[in-house]
C-alpha positions in Angstrom: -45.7 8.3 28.3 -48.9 9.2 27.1 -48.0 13.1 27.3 -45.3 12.3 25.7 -47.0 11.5 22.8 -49.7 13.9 22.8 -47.1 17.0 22.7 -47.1 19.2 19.5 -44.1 19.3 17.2 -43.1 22.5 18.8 -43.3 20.8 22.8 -41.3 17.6 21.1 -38.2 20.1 19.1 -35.7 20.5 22.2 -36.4 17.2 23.5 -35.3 15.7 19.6 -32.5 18.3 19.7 -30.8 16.8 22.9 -31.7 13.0 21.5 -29.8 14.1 18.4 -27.1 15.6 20.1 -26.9 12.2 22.0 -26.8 10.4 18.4 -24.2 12.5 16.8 -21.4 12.4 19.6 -21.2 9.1 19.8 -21.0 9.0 15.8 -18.2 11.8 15.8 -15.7 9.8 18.1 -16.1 6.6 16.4 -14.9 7.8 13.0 -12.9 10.2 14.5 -10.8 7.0 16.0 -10.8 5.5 12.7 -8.5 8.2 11.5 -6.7 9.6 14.2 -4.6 7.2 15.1 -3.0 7.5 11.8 -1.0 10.5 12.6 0.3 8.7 15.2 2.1 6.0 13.9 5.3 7.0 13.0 5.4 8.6 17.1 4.2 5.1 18.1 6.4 3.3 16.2 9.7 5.1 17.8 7.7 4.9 21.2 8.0 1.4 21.3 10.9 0.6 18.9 8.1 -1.4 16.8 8.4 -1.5 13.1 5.8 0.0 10.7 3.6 -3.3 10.4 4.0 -3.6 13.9 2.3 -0.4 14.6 -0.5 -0.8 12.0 -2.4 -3.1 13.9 -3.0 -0.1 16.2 -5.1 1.0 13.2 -6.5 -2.7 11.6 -7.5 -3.8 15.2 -9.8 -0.9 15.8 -11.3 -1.5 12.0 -11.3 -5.1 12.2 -13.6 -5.0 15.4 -16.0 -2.9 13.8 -16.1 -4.8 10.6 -16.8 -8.2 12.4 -18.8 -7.1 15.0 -21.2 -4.6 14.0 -23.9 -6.7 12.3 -23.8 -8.7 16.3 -23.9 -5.7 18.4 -27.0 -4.1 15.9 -28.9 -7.5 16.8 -28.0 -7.8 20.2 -29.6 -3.5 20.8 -32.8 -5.5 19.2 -33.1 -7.9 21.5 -31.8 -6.4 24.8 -32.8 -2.8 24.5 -30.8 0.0 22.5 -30.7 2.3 24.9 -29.3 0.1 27.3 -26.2 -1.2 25.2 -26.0 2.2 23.9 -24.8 3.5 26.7 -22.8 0.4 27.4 -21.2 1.2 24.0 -20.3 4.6 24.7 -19.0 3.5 28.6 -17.0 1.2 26.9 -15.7 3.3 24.1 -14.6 5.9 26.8 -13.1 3.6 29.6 -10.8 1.6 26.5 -10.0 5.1 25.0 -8.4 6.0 28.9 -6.4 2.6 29.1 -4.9 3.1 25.2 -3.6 6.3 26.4 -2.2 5.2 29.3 -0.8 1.5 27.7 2.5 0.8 28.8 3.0 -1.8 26.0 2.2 -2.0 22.3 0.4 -4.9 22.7 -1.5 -3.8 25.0 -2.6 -0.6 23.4 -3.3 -2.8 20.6 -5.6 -5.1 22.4 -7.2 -1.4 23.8 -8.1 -1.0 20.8 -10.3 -4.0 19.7 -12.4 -3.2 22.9 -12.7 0.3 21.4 -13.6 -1.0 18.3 -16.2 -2.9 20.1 -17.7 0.4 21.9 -17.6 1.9 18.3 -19.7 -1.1 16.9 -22.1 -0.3 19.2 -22.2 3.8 18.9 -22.2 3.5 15.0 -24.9 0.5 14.4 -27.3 1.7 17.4 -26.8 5.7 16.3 -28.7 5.6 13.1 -31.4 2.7 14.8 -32.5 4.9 16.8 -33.4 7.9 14.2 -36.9 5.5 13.7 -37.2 6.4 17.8 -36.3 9.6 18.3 -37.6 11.4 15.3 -40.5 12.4 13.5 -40.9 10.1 9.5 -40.8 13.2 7.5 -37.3 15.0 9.3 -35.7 11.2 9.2 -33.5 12.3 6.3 -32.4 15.1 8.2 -31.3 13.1 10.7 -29.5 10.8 8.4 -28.1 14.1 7.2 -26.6 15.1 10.3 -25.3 11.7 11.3 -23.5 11.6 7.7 -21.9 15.4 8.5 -20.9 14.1 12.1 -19.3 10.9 10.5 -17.4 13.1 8.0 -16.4 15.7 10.4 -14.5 13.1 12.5 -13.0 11.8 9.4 -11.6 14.9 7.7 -10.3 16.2 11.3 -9.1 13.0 12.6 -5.3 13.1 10.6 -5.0 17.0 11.0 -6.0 16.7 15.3 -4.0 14.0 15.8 -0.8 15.9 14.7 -1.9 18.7 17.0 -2.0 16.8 19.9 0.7 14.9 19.0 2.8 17.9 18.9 1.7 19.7 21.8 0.7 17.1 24.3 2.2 13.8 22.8 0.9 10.2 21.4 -1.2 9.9 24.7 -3.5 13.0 24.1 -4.1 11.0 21.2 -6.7 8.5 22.9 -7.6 10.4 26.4 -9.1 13.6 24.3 -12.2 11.0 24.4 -12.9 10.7 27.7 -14.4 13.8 28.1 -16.7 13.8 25.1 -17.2 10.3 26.1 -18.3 11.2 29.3 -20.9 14.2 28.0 -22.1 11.9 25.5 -22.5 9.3 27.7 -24.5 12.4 30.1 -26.8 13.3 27.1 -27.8 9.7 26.0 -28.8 9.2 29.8 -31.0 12.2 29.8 -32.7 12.5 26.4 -32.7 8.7 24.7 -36.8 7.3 25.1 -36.5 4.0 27.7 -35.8 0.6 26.2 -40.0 -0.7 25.7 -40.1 -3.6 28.5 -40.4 -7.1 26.6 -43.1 -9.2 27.7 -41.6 -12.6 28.4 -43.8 -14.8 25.8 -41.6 -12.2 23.3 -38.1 -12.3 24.2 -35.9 -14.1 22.0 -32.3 -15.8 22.2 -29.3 -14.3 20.9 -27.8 -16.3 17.9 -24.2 -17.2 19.4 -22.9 -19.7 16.8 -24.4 -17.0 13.8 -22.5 -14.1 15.6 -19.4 -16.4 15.5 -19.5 -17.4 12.1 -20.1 -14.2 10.7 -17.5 -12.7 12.4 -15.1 -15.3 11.6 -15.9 -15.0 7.8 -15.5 -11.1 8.0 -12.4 -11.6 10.0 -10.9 -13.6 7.0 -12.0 -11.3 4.2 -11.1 -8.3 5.6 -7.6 -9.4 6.7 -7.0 -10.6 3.2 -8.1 -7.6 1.9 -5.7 -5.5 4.3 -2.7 -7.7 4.9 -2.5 -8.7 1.0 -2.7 -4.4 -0.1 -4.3 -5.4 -3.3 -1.3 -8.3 -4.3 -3.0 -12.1 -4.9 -0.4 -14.5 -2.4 -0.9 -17.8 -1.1 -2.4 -16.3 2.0 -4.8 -14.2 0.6 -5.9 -17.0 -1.5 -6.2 -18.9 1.6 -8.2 -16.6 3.9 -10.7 -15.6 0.6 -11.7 -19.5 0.5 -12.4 -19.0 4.0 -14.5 -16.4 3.8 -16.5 -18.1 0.8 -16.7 -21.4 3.1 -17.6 -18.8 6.0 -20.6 -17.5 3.9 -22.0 -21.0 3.0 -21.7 -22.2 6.8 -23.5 -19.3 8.2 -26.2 -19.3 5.5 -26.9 -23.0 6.5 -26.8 -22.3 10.5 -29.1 -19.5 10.0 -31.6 -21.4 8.4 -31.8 -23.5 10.7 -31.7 -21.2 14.0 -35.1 -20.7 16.3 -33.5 -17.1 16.3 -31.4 -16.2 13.9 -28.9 -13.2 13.7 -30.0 -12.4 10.5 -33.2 -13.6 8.9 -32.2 -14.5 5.1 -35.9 -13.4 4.1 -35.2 -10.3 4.6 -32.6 -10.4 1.8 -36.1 -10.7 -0.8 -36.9 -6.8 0.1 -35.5 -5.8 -3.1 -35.1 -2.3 -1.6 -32.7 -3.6 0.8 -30.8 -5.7 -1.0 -30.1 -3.1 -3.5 -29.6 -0.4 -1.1 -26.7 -2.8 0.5 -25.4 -3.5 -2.7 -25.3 0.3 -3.8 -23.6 1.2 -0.4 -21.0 -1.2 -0.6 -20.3 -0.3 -4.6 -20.1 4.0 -4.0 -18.0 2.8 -0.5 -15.1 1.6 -2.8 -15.5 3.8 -5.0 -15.2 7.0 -2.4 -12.2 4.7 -1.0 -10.3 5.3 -4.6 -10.5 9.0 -3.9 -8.0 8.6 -0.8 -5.8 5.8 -2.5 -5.1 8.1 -5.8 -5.3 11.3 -4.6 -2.4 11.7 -2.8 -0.1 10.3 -5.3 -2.0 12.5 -8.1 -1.1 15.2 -6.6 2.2 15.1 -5.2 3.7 12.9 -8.3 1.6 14.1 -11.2 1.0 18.0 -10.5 4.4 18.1 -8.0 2.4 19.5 -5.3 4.2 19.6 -1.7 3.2 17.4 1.1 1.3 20.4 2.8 -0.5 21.3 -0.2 -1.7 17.9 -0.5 -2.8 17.4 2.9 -5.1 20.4 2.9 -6.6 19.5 -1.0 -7.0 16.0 0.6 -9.2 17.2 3.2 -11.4 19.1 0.3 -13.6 15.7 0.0 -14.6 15.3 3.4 -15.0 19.1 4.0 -17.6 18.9 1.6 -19.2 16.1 2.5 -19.6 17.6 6.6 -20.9 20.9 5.1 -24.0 19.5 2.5 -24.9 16.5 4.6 -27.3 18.7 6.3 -28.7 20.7 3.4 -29.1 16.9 2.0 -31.0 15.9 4.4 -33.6 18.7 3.7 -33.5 17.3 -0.1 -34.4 14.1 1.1 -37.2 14.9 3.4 -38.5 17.0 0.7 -38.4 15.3 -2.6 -38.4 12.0 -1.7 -35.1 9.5 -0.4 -35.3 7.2 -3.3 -35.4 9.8 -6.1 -32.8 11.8 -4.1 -30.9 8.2 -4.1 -30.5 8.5 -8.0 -29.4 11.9 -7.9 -26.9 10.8 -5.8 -25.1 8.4 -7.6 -25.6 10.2 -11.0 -23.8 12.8 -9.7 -20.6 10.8 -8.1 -20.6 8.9 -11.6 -20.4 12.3 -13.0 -17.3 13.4 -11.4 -16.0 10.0 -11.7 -15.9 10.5 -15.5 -14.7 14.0 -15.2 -11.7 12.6 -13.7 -11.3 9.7 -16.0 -10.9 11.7 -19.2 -9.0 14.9 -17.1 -5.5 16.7 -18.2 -2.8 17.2 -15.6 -3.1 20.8 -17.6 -6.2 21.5 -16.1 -3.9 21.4 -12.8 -5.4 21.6 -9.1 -8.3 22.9 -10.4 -8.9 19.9 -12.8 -8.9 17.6 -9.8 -10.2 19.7 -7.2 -14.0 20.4 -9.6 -14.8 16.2 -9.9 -13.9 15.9 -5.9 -16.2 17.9 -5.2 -18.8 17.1 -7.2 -18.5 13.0 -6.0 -18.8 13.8 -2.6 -21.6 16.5 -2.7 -23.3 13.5 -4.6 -22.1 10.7 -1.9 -23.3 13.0 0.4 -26.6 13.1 -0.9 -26.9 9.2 -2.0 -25.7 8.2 1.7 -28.6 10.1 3.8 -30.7 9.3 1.0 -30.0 5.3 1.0 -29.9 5.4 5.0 -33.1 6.8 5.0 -34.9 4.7 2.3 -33.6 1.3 4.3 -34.1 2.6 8.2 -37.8 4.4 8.1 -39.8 1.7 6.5 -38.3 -1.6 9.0 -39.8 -3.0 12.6 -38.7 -1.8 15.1 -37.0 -5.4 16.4 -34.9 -5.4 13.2 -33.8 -1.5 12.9 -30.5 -2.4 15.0 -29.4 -5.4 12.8 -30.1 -3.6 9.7 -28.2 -0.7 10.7 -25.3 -2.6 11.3 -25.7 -4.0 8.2 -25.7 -0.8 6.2 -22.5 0.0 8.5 -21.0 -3.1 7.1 -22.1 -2.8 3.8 -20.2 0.4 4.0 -16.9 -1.0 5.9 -16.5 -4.0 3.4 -16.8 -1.1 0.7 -13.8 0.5 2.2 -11.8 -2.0 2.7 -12.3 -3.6 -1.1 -11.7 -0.1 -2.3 -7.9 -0.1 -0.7 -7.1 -3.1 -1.7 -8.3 -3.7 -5.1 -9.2 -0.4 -6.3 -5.1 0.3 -5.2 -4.4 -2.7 -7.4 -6.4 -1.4 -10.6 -4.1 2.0 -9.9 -0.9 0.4 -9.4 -1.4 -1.9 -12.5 -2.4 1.2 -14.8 0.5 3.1 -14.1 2.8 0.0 -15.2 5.1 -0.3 -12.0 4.8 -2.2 -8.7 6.6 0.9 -6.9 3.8 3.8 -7.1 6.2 6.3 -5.5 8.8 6.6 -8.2 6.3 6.2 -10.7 6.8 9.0 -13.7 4.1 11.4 -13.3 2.5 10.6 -16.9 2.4 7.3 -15.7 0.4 8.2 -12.4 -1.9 10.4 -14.5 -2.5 7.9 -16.8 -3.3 5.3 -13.9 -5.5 7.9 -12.3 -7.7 8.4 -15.2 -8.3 4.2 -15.7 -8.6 3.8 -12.1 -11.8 6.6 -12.3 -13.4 4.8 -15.3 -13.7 1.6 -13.3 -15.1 3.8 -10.7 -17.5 5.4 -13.0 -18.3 1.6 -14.3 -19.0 0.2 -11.0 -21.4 3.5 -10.2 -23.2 2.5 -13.4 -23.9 -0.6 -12.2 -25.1 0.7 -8.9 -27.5 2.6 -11.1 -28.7 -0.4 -12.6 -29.1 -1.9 -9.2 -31.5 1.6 -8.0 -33.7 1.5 -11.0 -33.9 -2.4 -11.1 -34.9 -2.9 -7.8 -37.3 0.0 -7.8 -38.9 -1.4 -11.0 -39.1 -4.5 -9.1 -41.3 -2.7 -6.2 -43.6 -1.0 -8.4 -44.3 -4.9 -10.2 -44.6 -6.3 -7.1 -46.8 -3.7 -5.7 -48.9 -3.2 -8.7 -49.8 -7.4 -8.5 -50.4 -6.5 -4.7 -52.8 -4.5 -5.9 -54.6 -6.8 -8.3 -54.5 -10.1 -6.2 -56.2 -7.8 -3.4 -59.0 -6.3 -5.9 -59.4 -10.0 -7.3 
């Protein structure tokens, strides 16, 4: 171990290579499964002479596992070892993705897939953790950087390979094209990961079980009324939102009161933090508006054909895979909270851009303000993942990763929902899809200007909070001299 540590930057490069290598597979196959299975519904859904709703729990299952779970399985690579459940993640991950290809049942598949979800909890919380492990302070946004590009890669390709193998090799191929890169990944995080750091006994800690099951409970009933109410206010939704709010209270209370809580609520007074949680969940529903409007922007208001579409819908996360790299250079270089800034100026930039655009200005009016949101999301994400991950302990890194992951997810899923409210409400009709195309234009543009709002307040949030630091650190620095 000692040698180890000793070896020059040069020595340590292929050894960080492979660890990154290790990182980024496991982060490609769980977003690539949170949009692959899309392709496949209308196939499942004559496969099993299901209806449509039916089949969409193939879908919510694997997303409602990570959303409730991730926070739990963060803490749980804190107190067990990372590496360990790491590689139980990605063992898992693989052996669920062979039995949903082979489910003879619906409902099996469907239950398949929570266990996936589980795996992916796992890969995505304990992926970025383990950047503070496995790589040098000054190349962490780098890291971050290629994490980001990984995540987005599996995103943009997930629709576009899932038809592929649909086509050639049927619904199966869908699910069993993991196993293999489960099985290299699993290979590479066995070779190249640093050992879990033995715990002295006098240090271990328990794992919070009644936290874990509140929280997921309470995330459980936000983000099914989020999903299952698509942006409409019923008695249900209603119902599982006052949940959720009761949820909250409940698990602030038990974790007060645990010996070892899930998550400690002092860690909420970091300013940096809180605002970077706040920020990620903000830009997440935000960048979720670009994949609710888009498509009927473009094939009701500029009469584009469903290929056409397709391929200018894949634009976004195209660019958000090639500059997460080049990003992460920024980042390490001028600094990840500057770089932060940066970042959300320039998605409220294109947000605007959108919010006062022509359907004259055609594909390329649309296309410009895409690109210029996600080069900036690209950039705030390493940016914010970096400010949060390389300044914790190193018993907290897991649970605060899966709390950015979350932060994120709950950003998603409040962007479908109630972003697709604010869009259906501005064009004037409950039925989007016969909507005139003024009207869709006219919906796209107020839909973008509550974007551009809510980024504004995100930049209130970033210049706030770092305000805050520089007080508190400047009467630091006085109590200290006094």
């Amino acid at each position: 171990m000692t040698n180890q540590v000793q070896r020059s930057p040069e020595e340590q490069s292929p050894s960080v290579r492979w660890a990154l290598a290790s990182l980024a597979l496991p982060m490609l196959m769980s977003s690539l499964d949170t949009s692959i299975a899309n392709a496949g519904l209308p196939t499942l859904a004559r496969a099993f002479g299901a209806t449509f709703q039916e089949v969409q729990w193939i879908v919510l299952a694997y997303l409602l596992a990570i959303t409730t779970l991730i926070v739990s399985v963060g803490r749980l690579g804190d107190i067990i070892g990372r590496r360990r459940l790491l590689l139980a993640g990605v063992s898992l991950f693989t052996a669920t993705s062979a039995l949903c290809g082979v489910a003879p049942t619906l409902w099996l598949l469907i239950a398949a897939r929570s266990a996936q979800g589980l795996g992916a909890a796992i890969m995505m919380a304990l992926s970025i953790a383990f950047v503070g492990e496995t790589v040098p302070r000054e190349k962490a946004g780098r890291a971050m950087g290629l994490l980001g590009t990984m995540s987005a890669i599996g995103t943009a390709i997930g629709p576009s390979l899932g038809g592929l193998l649909i086509a050639g090799l049927g619904w199966r191929a869908i699910f069993l094209v993991n196993v293999p890169v489960g099985i290299l990944a699993l290979f590479l995080a066995q070779r190249s990961l640093p050992a879990d750091r033995p715990i002295p006994k006098a240090e271990r800690v328990g794992f919070d079980t009644v936290g874990t099951l509140l929280l997921a409970l309470t995330l459980a009933a936000y983000a099914l009324a989020m999903t299952i109410g698509r942006g409409s206010f019923g008695p249900l939704t209603a119902a599982l939102l006052v949940a959720a709010l009761f949820g909250v209270g409940l698990f602030v209370v038990a974790e007060a009161r645990a010996t070892s809580p899930l998550i400690r609520l002092a860690i909420f007074r970091d300013p940096a933090l809180s605002a970077s949680l706040a920020m990620s969940m903000l830009v997440s529903t935000v960048m979720m508006s670009t994949l609710v409007v888009g498509p009927f922007y473009l094939s009701r208001a500029l009469g584009l054909h469903a290929a056409l579409v397709g391929i200018l819908l894949s634009v976004g996360p195209l660019v958000v895979a090639l500059t997460g790299v080049p990003a992460g250079r920024l980042v390490d270089r001028l600094g990840p909270r500057r770089m932060t800034t940066v970042g959300l100026i320039g998605i409220a930039a294109g947000a605007l851009l959108l919010s006062v655009g022509s359907t004259t200005l055609g594909i390329a009016g649309y296309l410009v303000p895409i690109v210029i949101i996600t080069t900036g999301y690209a950039l705030f994400q390493t940016s914010n993942n970096t400010v949060v991950m390389t300044d914790l302990r190193p018993d907290q890194r897991g649970v605060v990763s899966g709390m950015l992951n979350l932060s994120r997810n709950l950003g998603l899923i409040t962007g479908a929902s109630v972003m697709g409210a604010v869009f259906a409400l501005a064009t004037g009709t409950s039925n989007i899809t016969t909507a005139r195309p003024e009207s869709v234009a006219s919906g796209m543009r107020f839909t973008f200007a509550v974007a551009a709002g809510l980024i504004g307040i995100g930049l209130g949030i970033a210049v706030g909070s770092r305000a805050l630091k520089t007080r508190r650190l400047a009467a630091g620095a006085v109590a200290s001299a006094s």
